[in-house]
N, C-alpha and C positions, 0 to 999 in steps of 0.2 A: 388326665387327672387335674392338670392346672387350668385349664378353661371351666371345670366344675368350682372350682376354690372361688377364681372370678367372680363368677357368674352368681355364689350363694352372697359374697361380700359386698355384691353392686346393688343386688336385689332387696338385702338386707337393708342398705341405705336407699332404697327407695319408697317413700313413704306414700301407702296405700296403690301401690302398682306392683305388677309382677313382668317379669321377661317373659314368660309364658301370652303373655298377651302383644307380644312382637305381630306386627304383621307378617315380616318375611323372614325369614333364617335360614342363612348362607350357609352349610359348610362344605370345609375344606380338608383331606385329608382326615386325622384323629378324630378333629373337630365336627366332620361330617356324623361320626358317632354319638358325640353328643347332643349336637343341632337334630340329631332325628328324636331325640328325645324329647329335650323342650319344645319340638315342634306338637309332638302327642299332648302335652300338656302335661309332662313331670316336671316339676319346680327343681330348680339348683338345691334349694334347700333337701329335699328326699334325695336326690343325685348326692349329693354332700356326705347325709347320712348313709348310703350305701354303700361308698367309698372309703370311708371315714371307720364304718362297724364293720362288725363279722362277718356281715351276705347273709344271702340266705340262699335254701336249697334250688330256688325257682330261676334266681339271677345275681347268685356270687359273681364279683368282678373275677375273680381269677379263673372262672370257667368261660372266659374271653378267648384264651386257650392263642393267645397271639404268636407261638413259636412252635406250632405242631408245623412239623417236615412235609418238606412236596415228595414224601417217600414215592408216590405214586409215577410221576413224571421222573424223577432220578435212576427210579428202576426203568423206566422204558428206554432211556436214553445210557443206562447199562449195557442193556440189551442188543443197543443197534449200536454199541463200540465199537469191535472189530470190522463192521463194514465201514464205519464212518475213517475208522485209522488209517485201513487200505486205500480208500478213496483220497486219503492226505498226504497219505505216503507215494502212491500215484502218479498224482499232479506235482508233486514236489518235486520226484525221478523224472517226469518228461518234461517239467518246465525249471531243469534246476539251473538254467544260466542265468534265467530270469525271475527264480521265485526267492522271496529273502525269507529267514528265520521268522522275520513276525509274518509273513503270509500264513504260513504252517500253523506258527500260533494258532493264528485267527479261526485256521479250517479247525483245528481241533480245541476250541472253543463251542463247538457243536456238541459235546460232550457233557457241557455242563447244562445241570437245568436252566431254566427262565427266571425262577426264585429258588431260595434255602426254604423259604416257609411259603405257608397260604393263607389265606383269609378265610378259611372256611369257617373256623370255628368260631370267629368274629360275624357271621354273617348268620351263625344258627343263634347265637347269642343276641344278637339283636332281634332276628326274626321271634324267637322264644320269648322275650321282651314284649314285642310290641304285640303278640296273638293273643296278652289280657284283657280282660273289660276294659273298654274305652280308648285302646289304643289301635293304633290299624300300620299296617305294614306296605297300604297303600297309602299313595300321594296324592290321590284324588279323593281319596274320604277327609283326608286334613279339615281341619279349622283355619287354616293359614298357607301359608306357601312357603314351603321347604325344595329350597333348591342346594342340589349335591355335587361336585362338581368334581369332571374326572378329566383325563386327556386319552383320545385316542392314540394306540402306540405306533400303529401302522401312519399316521397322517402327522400327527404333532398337534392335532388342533382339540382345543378345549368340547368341553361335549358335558350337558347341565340335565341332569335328571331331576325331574319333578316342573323343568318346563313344558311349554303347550306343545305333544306329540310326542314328550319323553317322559310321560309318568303314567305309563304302562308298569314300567320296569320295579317290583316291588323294591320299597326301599331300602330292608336291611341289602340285596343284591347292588341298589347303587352305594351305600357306606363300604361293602365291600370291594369295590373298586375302587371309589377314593381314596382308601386306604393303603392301596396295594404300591408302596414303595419300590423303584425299579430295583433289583438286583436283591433284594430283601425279601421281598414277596413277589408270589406268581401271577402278570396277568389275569385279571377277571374277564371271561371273556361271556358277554352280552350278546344275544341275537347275533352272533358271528363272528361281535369287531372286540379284540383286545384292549383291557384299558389299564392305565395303571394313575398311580396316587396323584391328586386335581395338582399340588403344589409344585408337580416339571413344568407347566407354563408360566403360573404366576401364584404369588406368594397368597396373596388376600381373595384376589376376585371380590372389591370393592364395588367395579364399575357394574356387575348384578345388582346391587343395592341401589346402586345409580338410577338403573334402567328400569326398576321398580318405583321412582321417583319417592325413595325414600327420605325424610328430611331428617332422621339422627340416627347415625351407624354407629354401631357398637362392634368394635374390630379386637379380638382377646387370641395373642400371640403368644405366645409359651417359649420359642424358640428367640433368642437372643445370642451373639458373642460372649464366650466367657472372657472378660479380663483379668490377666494376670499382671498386676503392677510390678509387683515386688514380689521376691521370694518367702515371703512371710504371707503371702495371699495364697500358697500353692496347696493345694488339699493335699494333708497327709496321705497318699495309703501306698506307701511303701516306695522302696529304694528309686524303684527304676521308674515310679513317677511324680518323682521329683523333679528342678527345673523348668529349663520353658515348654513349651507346646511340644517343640521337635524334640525334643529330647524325651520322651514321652512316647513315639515312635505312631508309627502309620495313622493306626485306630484314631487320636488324638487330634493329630493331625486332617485326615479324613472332617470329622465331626466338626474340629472348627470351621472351617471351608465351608460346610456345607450350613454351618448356621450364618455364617457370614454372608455370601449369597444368596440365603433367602432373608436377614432381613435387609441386606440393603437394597434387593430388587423390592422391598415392600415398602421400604422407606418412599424411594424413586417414585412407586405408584403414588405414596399419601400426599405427595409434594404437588404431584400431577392433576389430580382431583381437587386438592385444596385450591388451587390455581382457577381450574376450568370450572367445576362448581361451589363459588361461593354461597349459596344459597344452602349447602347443606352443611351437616355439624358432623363430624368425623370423631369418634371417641376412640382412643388407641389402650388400652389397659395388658401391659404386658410386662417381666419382669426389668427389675434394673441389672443390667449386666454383672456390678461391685457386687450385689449382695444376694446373687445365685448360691446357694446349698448347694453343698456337695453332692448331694443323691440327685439333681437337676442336670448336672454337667457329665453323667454316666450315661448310662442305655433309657434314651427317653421312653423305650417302646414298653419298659419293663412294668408289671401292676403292682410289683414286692412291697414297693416305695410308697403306692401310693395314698397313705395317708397323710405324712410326711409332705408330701407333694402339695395334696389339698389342704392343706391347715397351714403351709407356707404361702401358696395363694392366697386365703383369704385373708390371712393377718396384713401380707403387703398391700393385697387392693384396701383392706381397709384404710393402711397409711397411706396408701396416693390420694385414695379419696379425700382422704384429710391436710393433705398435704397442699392437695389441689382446690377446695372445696371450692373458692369463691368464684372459682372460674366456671368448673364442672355445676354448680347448683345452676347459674345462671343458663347455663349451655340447657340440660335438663327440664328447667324452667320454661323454656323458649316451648318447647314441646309437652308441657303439660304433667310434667314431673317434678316432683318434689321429691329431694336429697334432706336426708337428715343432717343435722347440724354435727361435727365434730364430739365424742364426749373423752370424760379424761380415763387413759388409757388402766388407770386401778379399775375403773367400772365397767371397762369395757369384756364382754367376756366372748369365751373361748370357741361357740361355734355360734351358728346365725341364728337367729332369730326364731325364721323358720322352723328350722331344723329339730329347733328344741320342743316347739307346738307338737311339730307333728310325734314326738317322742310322748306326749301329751294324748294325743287321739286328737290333734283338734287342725287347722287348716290357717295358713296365712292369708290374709285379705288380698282379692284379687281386685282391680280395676283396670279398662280398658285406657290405652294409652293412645295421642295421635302417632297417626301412621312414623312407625318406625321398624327399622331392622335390626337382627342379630346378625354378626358375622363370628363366627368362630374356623380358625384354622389350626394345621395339626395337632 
């Protein structure tokens, strides 16, 4: 939901151009669900409004259905318990001078599924999405080049649906790989090979944009470290999380770690690129750690939140935008975009531009932009 908030408050400041007219659009993980959208041609601004209002019955976000159970695989592996425990208990008896406590573990670790949840319902929802007029669920009928990026589990190696010889694979099919978080969700498994969510190899998958010899990337992160300075920074909601991180216990704990490590392996990559190709403009729009929401720093997966989410988005991109102008206009400029000027924050109002037209019947002004990309991740 925060790469939609972005993506209506950047578009919004761009005058007489749309994102929609991206040449390429990366995504990565969540972001892969979005990127298939404005690859179809729906504007941030309609994304905005869908997230933002009530839904409707065709494509409510909450029939995204992102925590329905791998009931189906739990029960097979119900099933095959008791042989799997004798088979554990077994080897434990004939090898027990030499087998340790976490051996055993590990064998009766067979017991648990591969994920708690599945992508499935994420994958009829976009598919259901994209089988309206004008949109296609193929990657070959595109206007553009939407590339989705997953990791094979068996290999470790990255693996990009919608490039040349991998965009067969319909695309809500590759969103629902990408998306498929290890231990969270199940494996999507493709023509044979297992895959799970693009961001276990690398956070961005910038160097696609690269290899498309794209000249202005648009890179919209959602996941940042929360900082807790002071105990006066600590989100109320109740006793026991209170405190610093650890004291907070596992969950907490977990989550920061794993936002920490993906952005500093993205940071790493932006350092690395900006190095090797200086010919190209790298835009990063993601939040500020200090001034994360409380509803940001919970369950990212969750949709309850998400208006709160996208209306947090786009008021902050607004303030970076403006915060940043004379840089970003110039950067934008280079590529044939024009950034609106900064206005004062009493005039400024409360959803995009867009948004508000098409609440109107009417359509926001498109123009083609030079060759540039979208990247959005989780």
């Amino acid at each position: 939901m925060y790469q939609i908030g972005v993506l209506a408050a950047l578009e919004e400041r761009m005058e007489g151009a749309s994102l929609c007219a991206s040449d390429v659009v990366v995504g990565v993980s969540a972001g892969s669900w979005v990127g298939s959208l404005v690859a179809n041609g729906v504007s941030p601004a309609e994304l905005y409004g869908t997230v933002t209002g009530p839904g409707s019955a065709a494509h409510d976000i909450d029939d995204l259905d992102l925590f329905r159970l791998n009931l189906g695989e739990m029960a097979q592996r119900l099933a095959t318990a008791p042989l799997t425990l004798l088979d554990a208990l077994r080897d434990f008896y004939e090898n027990r001078h030499e087998t340790t406590l976490t051996d055993l573990v590990q064998v009766l670790g067979h017991l648990l599924p591969s994920g708690v949840f599945s992508t499935d319902g994420l994958g009829r929802w976009v598919s259901t999405f994209l089988s309206e007029p004008g949109r296609t669920d193929d990657f070959r009928k595109l206007p553009r080049r939407l590339l989705v990026v997953a990791v094979e589990l068996d290999t470790g190696e990255t693996f990009t649906f919608g490039a040349a010889g991998t965009d067969e694979v319909p695309i809500s099919r590759a969103v629902q790989a990408s998306c498929a978080i290890p231990g969270l969700y199940r494996p999507v498994r493709i023509g044979g090979v297992d895959y799970v969510d693009g961001g276990v190899r690398k956070t961005a998958h910038i160097s696609l944009a690269l290899e498309e010899r794209c000249g202005l990337v648009v890179c919209v992160n959602p996941i940042v470290p929360v900082r807790y300075r002071s105990p006066r920074q600590l989100p109320s909601l109740g006793v026991r999380q209170r405190g610093p991180v650890a004291a907070r216990g596992l969950p907490a704990i977990l989550d920061q770690v794993f936002r920490v490590t993906l952005h500093s392996r993205m940071q790493y990559g932006l350092a690395r690129y900006r190095r090797d190709c200086p010919g190209c403009d790298l835009v990063v729009l993601e939040p500020r750690a200090e001034d994360l929401p409380r509803f940001m720093t919970r369950n990212i997966m969750r949709t309850s939140g998400r208006s709160r989410i996208a209306e947090f988005a786009w008021r902050s991109t607004m303030a970076a935008v403006d915060a940043d102008f004379p840089r970003l206009s110039r950067v934008f400029a280079r590529h044939g975009v024009a950034l609106s000027p900064p206005v004062p924050r009493a005039a400024a109002s409360e959803a995009p531009r867009a948004a508000r037209l098409l609440v109107q019947e009417s359509s926001p002004p498109r123009a083609e932009a030079r060759r540039s990309v979208l990247r959005l991740v989780r």
